[in-house]
N, C-alpha and C positions, 0 to 999 in steps of 0.2 A: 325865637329859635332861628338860628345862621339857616341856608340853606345847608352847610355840609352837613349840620345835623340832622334837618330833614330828613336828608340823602339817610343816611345812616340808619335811624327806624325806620327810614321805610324795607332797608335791608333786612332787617332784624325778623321783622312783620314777618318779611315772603319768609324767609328762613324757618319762623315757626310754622307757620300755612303747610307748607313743604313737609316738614316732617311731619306734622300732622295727618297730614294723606297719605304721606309712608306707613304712617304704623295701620290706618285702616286698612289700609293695600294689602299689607302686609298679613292681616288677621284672616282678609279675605281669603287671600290665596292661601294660607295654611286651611280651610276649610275645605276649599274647592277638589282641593289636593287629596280631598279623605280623610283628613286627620280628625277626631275626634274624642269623646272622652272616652278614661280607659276603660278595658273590659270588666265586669264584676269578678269577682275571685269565683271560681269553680267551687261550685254548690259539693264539702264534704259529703262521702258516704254514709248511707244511715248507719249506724248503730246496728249489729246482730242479734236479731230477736234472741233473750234466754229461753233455754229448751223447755220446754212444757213438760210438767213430769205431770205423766198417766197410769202413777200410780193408785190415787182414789176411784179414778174409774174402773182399773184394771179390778180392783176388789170387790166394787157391785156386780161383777162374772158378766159383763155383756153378751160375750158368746156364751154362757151359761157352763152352770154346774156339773161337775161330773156325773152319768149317768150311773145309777145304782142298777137298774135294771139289767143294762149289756154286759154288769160285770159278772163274772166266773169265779167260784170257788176259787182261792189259791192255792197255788201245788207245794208252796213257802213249809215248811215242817215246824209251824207258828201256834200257838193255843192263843185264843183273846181272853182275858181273865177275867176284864171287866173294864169299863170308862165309866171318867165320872165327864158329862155334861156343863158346859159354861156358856157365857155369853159375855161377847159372842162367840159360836161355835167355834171359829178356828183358834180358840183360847182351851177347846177341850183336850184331855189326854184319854190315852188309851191303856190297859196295862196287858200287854203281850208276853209272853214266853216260850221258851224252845222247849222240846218237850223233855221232860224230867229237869229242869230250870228252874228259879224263880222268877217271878213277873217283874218286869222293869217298865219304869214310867216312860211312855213316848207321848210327843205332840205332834201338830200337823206339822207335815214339809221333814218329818225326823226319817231316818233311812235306818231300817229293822230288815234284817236278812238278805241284803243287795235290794230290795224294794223301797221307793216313797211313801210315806203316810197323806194321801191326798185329802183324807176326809174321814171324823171320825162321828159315828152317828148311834142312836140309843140302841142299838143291837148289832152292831158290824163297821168294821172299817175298810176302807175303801185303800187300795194298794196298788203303786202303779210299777207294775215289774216290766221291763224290758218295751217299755213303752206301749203293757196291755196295761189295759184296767179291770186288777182283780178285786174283789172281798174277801174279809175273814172274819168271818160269825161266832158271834156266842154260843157256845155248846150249847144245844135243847134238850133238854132231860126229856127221857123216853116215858113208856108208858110206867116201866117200874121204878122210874123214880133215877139212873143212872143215866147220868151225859153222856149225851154222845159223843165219842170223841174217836178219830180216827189214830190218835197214837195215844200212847202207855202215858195213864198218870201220873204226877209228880207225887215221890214220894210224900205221906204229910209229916209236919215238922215235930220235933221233939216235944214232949209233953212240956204246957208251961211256956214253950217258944212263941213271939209275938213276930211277926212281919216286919220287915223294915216300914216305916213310915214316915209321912211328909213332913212336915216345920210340926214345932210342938204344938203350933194353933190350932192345927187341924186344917191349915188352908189347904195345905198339901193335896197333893194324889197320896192316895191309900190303898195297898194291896187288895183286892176283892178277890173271897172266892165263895164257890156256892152256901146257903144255909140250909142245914139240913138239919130235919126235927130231930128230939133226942132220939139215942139207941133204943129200938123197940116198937117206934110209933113207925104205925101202917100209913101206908100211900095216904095223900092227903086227909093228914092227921090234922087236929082242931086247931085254930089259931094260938089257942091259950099254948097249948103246948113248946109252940115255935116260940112266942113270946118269953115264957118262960126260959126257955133253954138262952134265950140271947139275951138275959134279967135284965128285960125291959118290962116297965109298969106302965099303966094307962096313970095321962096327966093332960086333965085341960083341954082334951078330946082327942090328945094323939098319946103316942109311947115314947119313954124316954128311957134311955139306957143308963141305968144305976151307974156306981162309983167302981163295980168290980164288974164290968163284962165278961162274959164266960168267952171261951175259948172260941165259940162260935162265932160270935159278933167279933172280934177282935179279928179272926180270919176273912170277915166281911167287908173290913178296914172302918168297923163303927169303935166309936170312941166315947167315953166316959161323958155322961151330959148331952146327947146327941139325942133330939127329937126328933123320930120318926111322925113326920105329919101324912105321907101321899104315899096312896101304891096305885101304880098305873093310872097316875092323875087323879084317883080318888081317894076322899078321905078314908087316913087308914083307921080310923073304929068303922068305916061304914063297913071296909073291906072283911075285917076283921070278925065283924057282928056275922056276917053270913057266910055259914061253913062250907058251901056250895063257890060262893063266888070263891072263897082263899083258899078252895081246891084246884079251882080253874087256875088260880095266879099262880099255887106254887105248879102244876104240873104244864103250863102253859109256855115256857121256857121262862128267858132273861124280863126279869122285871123293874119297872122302874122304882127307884125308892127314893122320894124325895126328903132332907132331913134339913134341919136347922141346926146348925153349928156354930155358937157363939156369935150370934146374929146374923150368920150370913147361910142363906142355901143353897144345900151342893147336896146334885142330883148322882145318885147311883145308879147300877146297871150292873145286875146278875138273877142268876138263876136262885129261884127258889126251891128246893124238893127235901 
């Protein structure tokens, strides 16, 4: 190698040396200076919780039930006809009417005479007018056998005339109105009699209502086939066997009558006299 080429790499050399300590230099003071990696991206906002619906709770009555007790007779000019019982209860109807009316089918939460239907139970319903909480009760047959009732009764219907009534199955609400034994028979007159008159037979240890119900049963809203098993939770031969106790029931006011209707039962609510 000449010297000038010596000369030459060794130029070359420092040249690369040189800039070599430039770029570390260079890194350095880009740090010293502050500069480092970027920020992370700003943490997006959560997500807005969906609203919680407090509806099932709202239905177990947390703050609890309408009180029955603080309620007041209503001043409403309403007759209760009769309800039939379901389950679960706020699935029951009531049948109410204005007086000299016929009875129409209401449920809970339904609005009858500017009042709410709050609650409807085995002898009265619970009605919330003007933000009080009243009732309106089943007429209670008196001691001769005649409801009580503070306004004029509806007239009764043409001989031969049947009630409107619910879906042909019978699921329906059915017009109720009191049973009363035939013409002639004294204040708590003998089961057989009441039987008779609504031609129901004993069958299988209850009664069941023949193919032609008399006028009476029919105004009961009992239907052709319809087994009476229960009066006032107890079996009704047991009821029926003692002429004592089914004086007590019919003169007792509104009764319960449990029936079997095309396999399914649905409980009544009316007077017996």
């Amino acid at each position: 190698m000449t010297p000038r080429q010596a000369s030459r790499a060794a130029d070359i050399f420092t040249g690369l040396v040189v800039a070599s300590v430039a770029v570390a230099l260079a890194g350095l003071t880009w740090h010293l200076f502050g500069a480092g990696p970027a920020d992370p991206p700003p943490a997006t906002g959560a997500a807005p919780m969906a609203a919680t619906d407090i509806a099932p709770a709202l239905a177990l009555a947390p703050f609890g039930r309408p009180d029955a007790s603080s309620a007041q007779p209503t001043s409403l000019a309403l007759q209760l006809r009769g309800v039939i019982l379901a389950d679960p209860p706020s699935a029951s109807t009531a049948l109410i009417a204005p007086p000299g009316g016929r009875p129409v089918s209401y449920a809970v939460g339904a609005s009858v005479g500017g009042a709410t239907i709050e609650e409807i139970a085995f002898n009265r319903v619970l009605l919330r007018n003007n933000g009080r909480l009243e009732r309106l009760d089943l007429p209670r047959p008196s001691l001769g056998g005649e409801a009580a009732s503070a306004t004029t009764p509806p007239p009764p219907p043409p001989p031969g005339a049947v009630p409107a009534t619910g879906p042909s199955d019978g699921s329906g609400p059915q017009p109720m109105q009191a049973i009363t034994p035939p013409p002639g028979a004294p204040n708590g007159a003998s089961a057989a009699s009441l039987l008779d008159g609504l031609g129901a037979a004993p069958v299988g240890g209850a009664y069941r209502i023949g193919a032609d119900p008399s006028p009476a049963a029919r105004k009961a809203g009992l239907l052709p086939g319809d087994v009476i098993e229960r009066i006032n939770g107890l079996p009704a031969t047991a009821v029926t066997a003692d002429r004592q106790l089914m004086a007590q029931v019919m003169a007792g006011g509104p009764a319960q009558i449990d029936v079997l209707r095309g396999g399914k039962r649905v409980s009544f609510s009316f007077a017996l006299r």
